[in-house]
SESERO-905012 format. One line per 4 residues: number of its first residue (from 1); their letters; for each residue x, y, z of N, C-alpha, C. Coordinates in steps of 0.001 Angstrom, whole numbers, plus 500000, padded with zeros to 6 digits. Layout:
NUM) A) X,Y,Z,X,Y,Z,X,Y,Z  ...
END
This chain:
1) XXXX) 500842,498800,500000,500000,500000,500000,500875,501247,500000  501044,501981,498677,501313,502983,498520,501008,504070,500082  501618,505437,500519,501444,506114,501450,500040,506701,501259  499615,507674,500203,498629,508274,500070,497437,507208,499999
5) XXXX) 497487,506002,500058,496625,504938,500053,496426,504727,501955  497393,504535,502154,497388,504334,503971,496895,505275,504685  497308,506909,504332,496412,507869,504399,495169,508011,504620  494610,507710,503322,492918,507422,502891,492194,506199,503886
9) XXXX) 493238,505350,504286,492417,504170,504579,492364,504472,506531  493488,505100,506979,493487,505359,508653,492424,506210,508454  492126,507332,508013,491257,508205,507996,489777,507242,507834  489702,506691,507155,488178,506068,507072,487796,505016,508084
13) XXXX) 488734,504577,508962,488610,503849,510040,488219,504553,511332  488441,505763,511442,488162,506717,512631,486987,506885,512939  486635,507019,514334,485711,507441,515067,485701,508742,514992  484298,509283,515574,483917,510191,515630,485111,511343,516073
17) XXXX) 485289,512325,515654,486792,513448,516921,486264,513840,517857  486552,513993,518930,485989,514683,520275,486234,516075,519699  485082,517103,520624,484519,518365,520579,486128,519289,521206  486302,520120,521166,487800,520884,521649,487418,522335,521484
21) XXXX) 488165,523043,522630,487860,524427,522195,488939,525039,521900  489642,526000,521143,490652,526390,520547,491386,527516,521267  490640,527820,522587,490805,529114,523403,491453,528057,524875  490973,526466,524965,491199,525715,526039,492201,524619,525541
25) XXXX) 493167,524299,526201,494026,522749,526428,492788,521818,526664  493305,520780,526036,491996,519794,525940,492419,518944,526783  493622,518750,528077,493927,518315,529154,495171,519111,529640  495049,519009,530854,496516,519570,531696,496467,518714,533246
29) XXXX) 497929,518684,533728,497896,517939,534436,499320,517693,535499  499484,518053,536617,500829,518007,537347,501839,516222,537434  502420,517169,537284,503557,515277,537410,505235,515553,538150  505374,514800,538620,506752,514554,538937,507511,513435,538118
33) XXXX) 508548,514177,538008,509639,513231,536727,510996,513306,537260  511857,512173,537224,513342,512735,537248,514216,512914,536296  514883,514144,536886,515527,515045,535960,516634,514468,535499  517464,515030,534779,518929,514403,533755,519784,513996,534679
37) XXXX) 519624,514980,536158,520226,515324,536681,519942,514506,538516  519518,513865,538415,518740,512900,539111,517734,513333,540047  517135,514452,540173,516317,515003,540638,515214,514958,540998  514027,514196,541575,512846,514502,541121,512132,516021,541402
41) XXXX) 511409,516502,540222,510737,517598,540058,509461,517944,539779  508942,518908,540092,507431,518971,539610,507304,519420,538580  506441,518734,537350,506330,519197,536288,504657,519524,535721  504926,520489,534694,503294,520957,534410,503277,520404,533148
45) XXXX) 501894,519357,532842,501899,518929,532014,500819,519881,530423  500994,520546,529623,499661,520773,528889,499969,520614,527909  498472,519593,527450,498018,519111,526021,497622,520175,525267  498244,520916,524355,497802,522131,523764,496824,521506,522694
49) XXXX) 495535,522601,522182,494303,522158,521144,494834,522810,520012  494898,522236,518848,495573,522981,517997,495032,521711,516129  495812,522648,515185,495110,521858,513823,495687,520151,513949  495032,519332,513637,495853,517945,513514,497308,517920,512790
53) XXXX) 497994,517312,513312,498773,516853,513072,499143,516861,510835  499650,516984,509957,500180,516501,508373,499727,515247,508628  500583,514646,509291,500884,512636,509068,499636,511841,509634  499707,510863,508813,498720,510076,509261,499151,508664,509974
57) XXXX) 499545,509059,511058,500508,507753,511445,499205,506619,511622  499774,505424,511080,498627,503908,511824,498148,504064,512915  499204,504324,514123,498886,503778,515645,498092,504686,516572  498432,506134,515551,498216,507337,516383,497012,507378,517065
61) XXXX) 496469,508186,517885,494925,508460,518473,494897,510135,518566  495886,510697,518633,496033,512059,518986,494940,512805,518462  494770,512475,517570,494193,513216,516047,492331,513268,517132  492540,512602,517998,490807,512800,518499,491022,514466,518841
65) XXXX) 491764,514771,519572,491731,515973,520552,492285,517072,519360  491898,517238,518153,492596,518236,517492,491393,519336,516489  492142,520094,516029,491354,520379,514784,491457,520296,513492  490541,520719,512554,490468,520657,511372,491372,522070,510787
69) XXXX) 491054,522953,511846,491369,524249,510919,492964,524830,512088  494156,525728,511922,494591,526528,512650,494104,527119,513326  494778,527477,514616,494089,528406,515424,494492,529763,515581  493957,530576,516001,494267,532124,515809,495592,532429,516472
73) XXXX) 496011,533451,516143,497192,534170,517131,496684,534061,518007  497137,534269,519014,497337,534383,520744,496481,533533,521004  495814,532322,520204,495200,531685,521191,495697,530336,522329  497236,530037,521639,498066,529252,522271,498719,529435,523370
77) XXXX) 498954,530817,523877,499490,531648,524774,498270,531901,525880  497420,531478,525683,496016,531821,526305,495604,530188,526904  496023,529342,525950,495552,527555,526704,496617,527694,527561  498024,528250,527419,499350,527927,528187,498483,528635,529597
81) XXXX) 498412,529775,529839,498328,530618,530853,496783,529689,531815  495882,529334,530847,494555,529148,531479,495272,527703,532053  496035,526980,531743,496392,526016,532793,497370,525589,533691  498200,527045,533501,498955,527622,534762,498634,527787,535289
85) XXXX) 497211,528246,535658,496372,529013,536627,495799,528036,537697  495159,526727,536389,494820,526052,537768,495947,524694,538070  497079,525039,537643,498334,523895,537730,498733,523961,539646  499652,523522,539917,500567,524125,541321,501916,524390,540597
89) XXXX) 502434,525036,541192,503771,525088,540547,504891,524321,540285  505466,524649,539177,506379,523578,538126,507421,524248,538298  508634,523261,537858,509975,523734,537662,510115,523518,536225  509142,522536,535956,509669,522197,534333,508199,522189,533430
93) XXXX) 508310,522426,532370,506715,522856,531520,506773,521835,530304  505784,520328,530206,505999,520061,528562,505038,520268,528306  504921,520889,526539,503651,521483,525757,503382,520470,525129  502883,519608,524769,502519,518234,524119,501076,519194,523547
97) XXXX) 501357,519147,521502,500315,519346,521071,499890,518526,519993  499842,516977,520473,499246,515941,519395,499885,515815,517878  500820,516721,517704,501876,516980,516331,502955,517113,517016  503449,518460,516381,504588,518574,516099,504868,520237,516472
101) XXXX) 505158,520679,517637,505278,522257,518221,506082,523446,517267  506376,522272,516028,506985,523266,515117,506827,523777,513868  505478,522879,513513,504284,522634,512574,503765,524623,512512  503984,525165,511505,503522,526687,512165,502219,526813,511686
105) XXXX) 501219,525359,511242,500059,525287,510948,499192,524719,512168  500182,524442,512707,499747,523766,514449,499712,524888,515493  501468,525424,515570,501643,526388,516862,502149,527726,515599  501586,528764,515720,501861,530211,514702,502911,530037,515488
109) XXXX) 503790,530945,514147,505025,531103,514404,505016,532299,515106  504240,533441,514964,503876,534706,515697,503452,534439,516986  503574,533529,517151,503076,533645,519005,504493,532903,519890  505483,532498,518875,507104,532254,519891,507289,532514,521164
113) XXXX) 506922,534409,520770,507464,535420,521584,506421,535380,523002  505384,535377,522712,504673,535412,523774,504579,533884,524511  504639,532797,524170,505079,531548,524725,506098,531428,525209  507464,532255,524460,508293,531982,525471,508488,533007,526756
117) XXXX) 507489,534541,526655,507665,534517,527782,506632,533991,529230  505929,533271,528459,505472,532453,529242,505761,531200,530288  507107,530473,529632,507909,529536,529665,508888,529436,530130  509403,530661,530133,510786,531591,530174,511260,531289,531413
121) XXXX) 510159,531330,532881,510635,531325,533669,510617,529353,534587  510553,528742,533765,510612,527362,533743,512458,526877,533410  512679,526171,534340,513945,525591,534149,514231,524588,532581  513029,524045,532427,513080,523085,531280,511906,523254,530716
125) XXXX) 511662,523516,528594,510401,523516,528441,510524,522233,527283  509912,521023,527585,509494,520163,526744,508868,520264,525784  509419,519905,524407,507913,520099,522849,508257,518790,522315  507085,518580,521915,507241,517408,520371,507371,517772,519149
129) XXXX) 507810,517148,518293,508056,517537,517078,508557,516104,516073  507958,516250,514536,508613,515415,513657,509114,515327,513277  510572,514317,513223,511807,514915,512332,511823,515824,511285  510984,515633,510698,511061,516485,509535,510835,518250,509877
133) XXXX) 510056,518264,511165,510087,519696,511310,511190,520342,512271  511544,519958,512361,513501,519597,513297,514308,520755,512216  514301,522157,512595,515392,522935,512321,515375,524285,512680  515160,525476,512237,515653,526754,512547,514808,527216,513029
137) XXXX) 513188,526443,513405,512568,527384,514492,512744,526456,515896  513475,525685,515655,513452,524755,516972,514816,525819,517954  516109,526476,516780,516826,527203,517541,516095,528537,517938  515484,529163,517189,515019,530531,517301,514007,530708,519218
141) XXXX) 512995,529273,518781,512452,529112,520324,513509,529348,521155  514783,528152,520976,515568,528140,521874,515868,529413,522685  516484,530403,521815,516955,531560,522147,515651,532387,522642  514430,532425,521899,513967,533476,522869,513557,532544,524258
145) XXXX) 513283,531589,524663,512932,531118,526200,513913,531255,527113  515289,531002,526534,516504,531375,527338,516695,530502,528353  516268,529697,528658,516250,528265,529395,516629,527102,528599  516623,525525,529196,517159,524324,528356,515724,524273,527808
149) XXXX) 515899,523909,526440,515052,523218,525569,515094,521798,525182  513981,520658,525529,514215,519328,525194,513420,518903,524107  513240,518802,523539,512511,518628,522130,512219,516616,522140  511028,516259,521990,510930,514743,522459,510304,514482,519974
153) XXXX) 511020,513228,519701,510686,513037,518848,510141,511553,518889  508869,511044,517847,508519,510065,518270,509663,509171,517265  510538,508010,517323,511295,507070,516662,510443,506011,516131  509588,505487,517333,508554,504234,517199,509153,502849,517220
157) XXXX) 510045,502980,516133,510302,501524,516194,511978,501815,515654  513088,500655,515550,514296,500770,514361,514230,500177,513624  512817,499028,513834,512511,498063,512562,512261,499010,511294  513370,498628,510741,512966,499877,509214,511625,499324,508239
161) XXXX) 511598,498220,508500,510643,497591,507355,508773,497952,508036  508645,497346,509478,507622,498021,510082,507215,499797,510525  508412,500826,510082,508938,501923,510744,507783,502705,509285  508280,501738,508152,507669,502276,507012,506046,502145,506566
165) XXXX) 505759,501116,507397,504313,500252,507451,503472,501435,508452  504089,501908,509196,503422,502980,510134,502905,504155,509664  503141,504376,508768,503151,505562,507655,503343,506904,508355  504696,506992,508607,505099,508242,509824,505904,509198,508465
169) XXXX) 506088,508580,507631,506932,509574,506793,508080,510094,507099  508911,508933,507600,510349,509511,508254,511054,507732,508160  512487,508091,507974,513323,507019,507699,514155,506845,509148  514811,505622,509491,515846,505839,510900,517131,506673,510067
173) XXXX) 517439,507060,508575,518078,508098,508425,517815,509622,508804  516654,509521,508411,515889,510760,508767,516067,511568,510275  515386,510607,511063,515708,510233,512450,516544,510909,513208  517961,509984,512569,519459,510566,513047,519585,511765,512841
177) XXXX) 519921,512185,511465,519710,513494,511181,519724,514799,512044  518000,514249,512247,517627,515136,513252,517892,515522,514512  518384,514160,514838,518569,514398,516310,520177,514992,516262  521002,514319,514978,522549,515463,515550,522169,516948,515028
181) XXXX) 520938,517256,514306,521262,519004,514205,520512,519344,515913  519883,518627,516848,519223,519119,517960,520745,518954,518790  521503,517915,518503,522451,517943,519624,523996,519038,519171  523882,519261,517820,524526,520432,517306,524547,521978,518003
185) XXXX) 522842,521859,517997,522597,523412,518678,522249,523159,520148  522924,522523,520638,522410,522154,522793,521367,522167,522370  520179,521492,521947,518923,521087,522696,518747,519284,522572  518256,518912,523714,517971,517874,524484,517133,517052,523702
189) XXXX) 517433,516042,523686,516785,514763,522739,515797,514228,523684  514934,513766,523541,513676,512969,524239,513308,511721,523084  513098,511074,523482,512621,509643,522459,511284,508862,522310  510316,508815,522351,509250,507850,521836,509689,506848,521304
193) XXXX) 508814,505609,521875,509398,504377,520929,508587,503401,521493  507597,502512,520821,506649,502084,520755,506800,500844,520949  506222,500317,522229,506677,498450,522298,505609,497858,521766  505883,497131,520868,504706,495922,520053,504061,497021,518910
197) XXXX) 504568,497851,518217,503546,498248,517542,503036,497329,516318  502169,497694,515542,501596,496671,514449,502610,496668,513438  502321,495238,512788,503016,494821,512091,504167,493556,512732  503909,494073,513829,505762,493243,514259,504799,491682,514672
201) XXXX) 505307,490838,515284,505258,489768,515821,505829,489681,517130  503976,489100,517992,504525,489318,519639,506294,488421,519866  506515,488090,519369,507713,487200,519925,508931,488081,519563  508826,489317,519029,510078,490220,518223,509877,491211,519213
205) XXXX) 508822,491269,519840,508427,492888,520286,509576,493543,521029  510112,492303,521939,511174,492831,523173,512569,492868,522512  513012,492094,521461,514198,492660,520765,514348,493751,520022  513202,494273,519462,512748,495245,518889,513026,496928,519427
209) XXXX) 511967,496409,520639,512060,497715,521553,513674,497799,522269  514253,496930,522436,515478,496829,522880,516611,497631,521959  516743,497065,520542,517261,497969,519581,517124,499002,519372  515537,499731,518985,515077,500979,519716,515522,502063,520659
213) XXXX) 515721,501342,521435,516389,501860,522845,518088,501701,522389  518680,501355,521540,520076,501490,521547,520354,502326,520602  519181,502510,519467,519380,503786,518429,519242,504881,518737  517810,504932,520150,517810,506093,520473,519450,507184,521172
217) XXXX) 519620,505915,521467,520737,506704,522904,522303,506896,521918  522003,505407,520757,523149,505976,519716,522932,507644,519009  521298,507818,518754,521374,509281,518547,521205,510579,519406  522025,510063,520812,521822,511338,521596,520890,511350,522908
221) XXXX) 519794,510549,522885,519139,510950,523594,519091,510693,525095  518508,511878,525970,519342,512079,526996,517957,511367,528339  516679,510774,527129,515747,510032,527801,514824,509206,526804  514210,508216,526565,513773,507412,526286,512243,507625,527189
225) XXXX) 511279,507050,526160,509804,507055,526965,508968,506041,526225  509112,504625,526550,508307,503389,526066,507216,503521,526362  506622,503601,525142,504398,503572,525075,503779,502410,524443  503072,501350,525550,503058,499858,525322,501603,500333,524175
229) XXXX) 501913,499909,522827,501039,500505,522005,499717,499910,522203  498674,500643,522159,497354,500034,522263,496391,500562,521379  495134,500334,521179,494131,500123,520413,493053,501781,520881  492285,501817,519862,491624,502975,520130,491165,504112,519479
233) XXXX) 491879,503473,518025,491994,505032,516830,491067,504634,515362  490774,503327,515700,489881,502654,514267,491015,501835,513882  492051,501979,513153,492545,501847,512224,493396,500092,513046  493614,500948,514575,494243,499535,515020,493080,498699,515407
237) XXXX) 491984,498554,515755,491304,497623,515490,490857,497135,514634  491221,497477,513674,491015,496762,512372,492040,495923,511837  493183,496117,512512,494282,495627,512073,494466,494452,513460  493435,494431,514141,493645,493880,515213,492791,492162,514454
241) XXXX) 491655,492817,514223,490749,491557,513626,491284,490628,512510  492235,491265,511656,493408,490764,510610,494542,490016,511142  494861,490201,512586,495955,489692,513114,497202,490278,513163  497319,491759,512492,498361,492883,512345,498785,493314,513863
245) XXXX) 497748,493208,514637,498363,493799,516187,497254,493252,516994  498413,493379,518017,497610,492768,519512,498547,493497,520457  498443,493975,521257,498735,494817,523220,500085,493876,523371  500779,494369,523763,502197,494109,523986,501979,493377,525723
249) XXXX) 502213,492180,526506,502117,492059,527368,502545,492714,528287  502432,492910,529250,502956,493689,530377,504721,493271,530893  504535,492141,530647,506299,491563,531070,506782,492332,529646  506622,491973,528868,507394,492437,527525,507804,494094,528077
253) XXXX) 506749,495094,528378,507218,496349,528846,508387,496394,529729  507849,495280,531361,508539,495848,532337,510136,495058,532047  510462,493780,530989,511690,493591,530299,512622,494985,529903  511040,495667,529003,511930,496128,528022,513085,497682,529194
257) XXXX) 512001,498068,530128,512445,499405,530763,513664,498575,531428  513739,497638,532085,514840,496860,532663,516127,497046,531815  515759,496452,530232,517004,496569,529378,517807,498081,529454  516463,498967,528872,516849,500413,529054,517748,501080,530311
261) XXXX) 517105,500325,531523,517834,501354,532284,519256,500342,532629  519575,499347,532024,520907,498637,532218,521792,499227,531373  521065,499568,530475,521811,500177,529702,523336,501426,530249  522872,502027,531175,523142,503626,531907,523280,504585,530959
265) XXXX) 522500,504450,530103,522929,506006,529235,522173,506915,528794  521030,506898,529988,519889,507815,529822,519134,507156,530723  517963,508428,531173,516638,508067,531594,515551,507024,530646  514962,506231,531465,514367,505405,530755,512890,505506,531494
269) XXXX) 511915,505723,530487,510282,505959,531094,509446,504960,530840  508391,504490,531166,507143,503982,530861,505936,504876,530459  505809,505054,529312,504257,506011,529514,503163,505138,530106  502335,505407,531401,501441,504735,532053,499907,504897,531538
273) XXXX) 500028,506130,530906,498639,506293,530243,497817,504735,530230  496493,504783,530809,495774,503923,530673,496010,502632,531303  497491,502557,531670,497754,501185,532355,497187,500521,533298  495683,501157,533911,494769,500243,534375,493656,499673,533348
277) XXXX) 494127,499722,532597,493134,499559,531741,493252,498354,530800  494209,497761,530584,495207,496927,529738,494111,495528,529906  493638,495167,528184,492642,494339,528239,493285,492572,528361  494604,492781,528256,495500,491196,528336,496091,491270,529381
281) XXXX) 496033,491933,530466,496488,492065,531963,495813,491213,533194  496862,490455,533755,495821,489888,535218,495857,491129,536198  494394,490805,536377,493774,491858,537403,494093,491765,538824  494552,490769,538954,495020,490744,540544,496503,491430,540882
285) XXXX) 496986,491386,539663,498285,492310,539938,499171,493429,539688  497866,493669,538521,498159,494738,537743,498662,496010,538195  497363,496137,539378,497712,497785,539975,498962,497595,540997  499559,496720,541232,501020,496639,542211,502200,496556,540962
289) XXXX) 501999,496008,539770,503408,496350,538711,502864,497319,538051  502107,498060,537997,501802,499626,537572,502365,500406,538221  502163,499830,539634,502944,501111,540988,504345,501076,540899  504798,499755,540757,506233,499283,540301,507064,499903,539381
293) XXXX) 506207,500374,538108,506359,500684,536892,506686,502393,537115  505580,503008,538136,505859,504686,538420,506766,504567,539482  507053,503388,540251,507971,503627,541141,509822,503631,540849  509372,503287,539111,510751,502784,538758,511243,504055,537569
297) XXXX) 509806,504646,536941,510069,506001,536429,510804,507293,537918  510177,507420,538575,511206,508297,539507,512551,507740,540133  512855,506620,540192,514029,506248,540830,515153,505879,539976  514452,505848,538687,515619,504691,537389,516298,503495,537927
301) XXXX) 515967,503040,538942,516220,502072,539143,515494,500523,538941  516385,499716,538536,515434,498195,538565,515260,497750,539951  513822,497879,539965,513094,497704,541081,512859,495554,541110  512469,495075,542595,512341,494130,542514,510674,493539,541812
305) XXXX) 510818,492382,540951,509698,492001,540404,508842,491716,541305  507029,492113,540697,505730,491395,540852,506098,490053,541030  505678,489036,542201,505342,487512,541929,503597,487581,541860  503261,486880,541112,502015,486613,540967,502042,485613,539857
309) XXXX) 501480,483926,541042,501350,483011,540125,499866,483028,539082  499225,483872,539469,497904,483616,538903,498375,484278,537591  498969,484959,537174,499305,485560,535875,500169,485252,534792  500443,484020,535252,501831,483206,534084,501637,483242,532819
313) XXX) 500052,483544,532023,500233,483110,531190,499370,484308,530501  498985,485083,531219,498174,486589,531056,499290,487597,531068  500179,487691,531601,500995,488525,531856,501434,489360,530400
END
């Protein structure tokens, strides 16, 4: 399947988009994370509302919380502030806006100035972005916030052959690239990288994500953030009923963060999103290696395993 074919076909699998207002973050939310620097800190989380995303990735879901059209000047500077207000205070700020923070059809390029002095007084401001939009407004932010800038890109996979099946529109050349012009100009690499996504075969998933995790850190990055891929956007349940994907087990994750943080050459995360929720999970133990799982994002350490015989084969 040609790209502009994969395009056409994620799009016709989608559910309805949720309602969003263009003046509001369509979530915000406080967190503690540890820092590069081994720290733990309080961080402010906001989902900025903004046009969808160019790409039509397979796995994505983002695309619920977005829009059809750009949003006005100052109205991005206005979701930032309205959920400062009801945040507690942060040392560190990530703007997560379902794309790419550098998309100037997503975030105007005319509103920099007023975001960063919004930001400005934050030790660290987190953005996402797609390789491909990886260059001279990623330095220009830099300079006006005047603080560290970490820029998180999604990788997904290093399987090149499934990397292309995703229809992300980016190569692991591409990739690299990007990440030495971010480590060219001091800003901070962040990584996405997707355990089990479709296409692969449950029995590859954990060598997979493992390699993953060695490209990331071969290109720089100064943290890693494994998202056990799941279902929810149309397109993967459809690919679910075909036999293209199925939920990555829970051991396969808590393997894979193990590998990562043996590694020592970066922070290594779990995104927990939803992790009570996990439809191939035993329920009797879930919520104690979930706690395990956030207890091992603040410490980076390999924590001791869940026993639970009831789950040998659910897990």
């Amino acid at each position: 399947m040609q790209p502009q074919e994969r395009n056409g076909w994620v799009v016709e699998q989608r559910p309805q988009r949720n309602a969003v207002d263009p003046y509001r973050p369509y979530a915000f939310l406080a967190e503690d994370e540890r820092s590069a620097d081994g720290e733990v800190v309080p961080v402010a989380t906001v989902f900025l509302t903004n046009r969808e995303c160019p790409w039509r990735c397979v796995m994505c879901d983002l695309w619920k919380n977005t829009l059809t059209q750009s949003v006005s000047v100052g109205a991005i500077p206005r979701q930032i502030e309205y959920a400062l207000a009801a945040l507690p205070a942060a040392r560190q700020i990530k703007l997560y806006n379902s794309g790419s923070f550098f998309d100037e059809r997503a975030i105007p390029i005319q509103d920099y100035g007023s975001i960063a002095q919004i930001v400005g007084r934050f030790e660290r401001t987190i953005v996402e972005c797609h390789p491909s939009l990886v260059g001279k407004n990623c330095v220009d932010f830099r300079d006006l916030i005047g603080s560290e800038l970490e820029v998180a890109m999604g990788l997904e996979t290093a399987h090149p052959e499934v990397l292309e099946r995703l229809n992300k529109g980016m190569t692991l050349d591409r990739f690299a690239r990007s990440a030495e012009f971010l480590r060219r100009n001091g800003i901070d690499l962040r990584v996405f990288i997707l355990v089990q996504p479709p296409f692969m075969r449950p029995e590859e998933s954990l060598d997979w994500a493992q390699r993953s995790l060695d490209f990331a850190f071969e290109c720089g990055a100064t943290a890693a953030t494994l998202i056990p891929t799941r279902a929810g956007n149309g397109a993967m349940e459809a690919l679910a009923q075909i036999g293209e994907f199925t939920p990555p087990r829970l051991a396969t994750v808590e393997a894979a963060v193990s590998y990562g943080l043996g590694l020592g050459r970066g922070r290594v995360f779990v995104d927990l999103w939803e992790m009570h929720n996990r439809p191939n999970a035993c329920q009797f133990c879930l919520a104690d290696r979930a706690d395990r799982l956030h207890r091992t994002n603040l410490s980076q350490r390999i924590l001791p395993s869940i026993e639970c015989p009831r789950c040998e084969t659910l897990s």
